[in-house]
N, C-alpha and C positions, 0 to 999 in steps of 0.2 A: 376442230381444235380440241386437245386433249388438256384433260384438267389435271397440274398437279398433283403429285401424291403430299400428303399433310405429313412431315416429318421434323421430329424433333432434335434433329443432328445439328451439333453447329456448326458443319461446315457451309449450309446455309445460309445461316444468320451472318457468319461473317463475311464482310465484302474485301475481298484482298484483289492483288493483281489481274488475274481473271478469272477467279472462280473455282478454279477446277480444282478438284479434291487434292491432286498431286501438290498444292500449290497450296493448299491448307495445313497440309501433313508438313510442310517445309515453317510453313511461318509457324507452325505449332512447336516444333521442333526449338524453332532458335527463340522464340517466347515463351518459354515454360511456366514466366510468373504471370504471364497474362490470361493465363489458361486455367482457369478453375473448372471444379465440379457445380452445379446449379446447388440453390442450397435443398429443393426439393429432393434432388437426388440424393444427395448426403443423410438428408431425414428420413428418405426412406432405406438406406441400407443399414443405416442405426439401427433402426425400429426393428428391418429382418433379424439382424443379427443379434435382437434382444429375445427376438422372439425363439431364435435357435438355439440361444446358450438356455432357455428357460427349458426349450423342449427337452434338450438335452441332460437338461438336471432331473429332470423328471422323468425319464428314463430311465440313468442312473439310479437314484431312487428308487422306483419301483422297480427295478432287477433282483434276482437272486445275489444276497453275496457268497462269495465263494471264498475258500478258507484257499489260496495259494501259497502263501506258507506256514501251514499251520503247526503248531506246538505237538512235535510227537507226545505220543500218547505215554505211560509208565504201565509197562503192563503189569499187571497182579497176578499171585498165585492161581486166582479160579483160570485165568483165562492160559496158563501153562505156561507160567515163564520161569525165568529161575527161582530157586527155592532157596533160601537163606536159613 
């Protein structure tokens, strides 16, 4: 006898007509408000995505800034421009 794989899917957990994934994708389909995300799930994509806008600020941050549009320069006499 073979042992189950331990998996966290819920097409598992729920017991519909007979089971079969085809047959979950359908009741999921016409139930959409019955169908949440866990809330551990939810906290943990929170959390990633706190932790990416942070890394990303910090990045930011510690980068070079670059002058992309920067204030032309007025040249002066020394450097050969017109003479007035």
């Amino acid at each position: 006898m073979t042992r189950r794989k331990k998996t966290r899917s819920l097409a598992d957990k729920v017991t519909i007509r007979t089971g079969r994934r085809k047959d979950y994708k359908k009741w999921r389909h016409e139930n959409p408000d019955q169908v949440t995300s866990s809330t551990r799930y939810t906290q943990k994509k929170r959390q990633q995505r706190k932790l990416q806008a942070a890394r990303k600020l910090a990045r930011q941050e510690s980068g070079e800034s670059i002058a992309i549009h920067a204030e032309p320069q007025t040249e002066t006499p020394e450097q050969g421009g017109p003479q007035s």
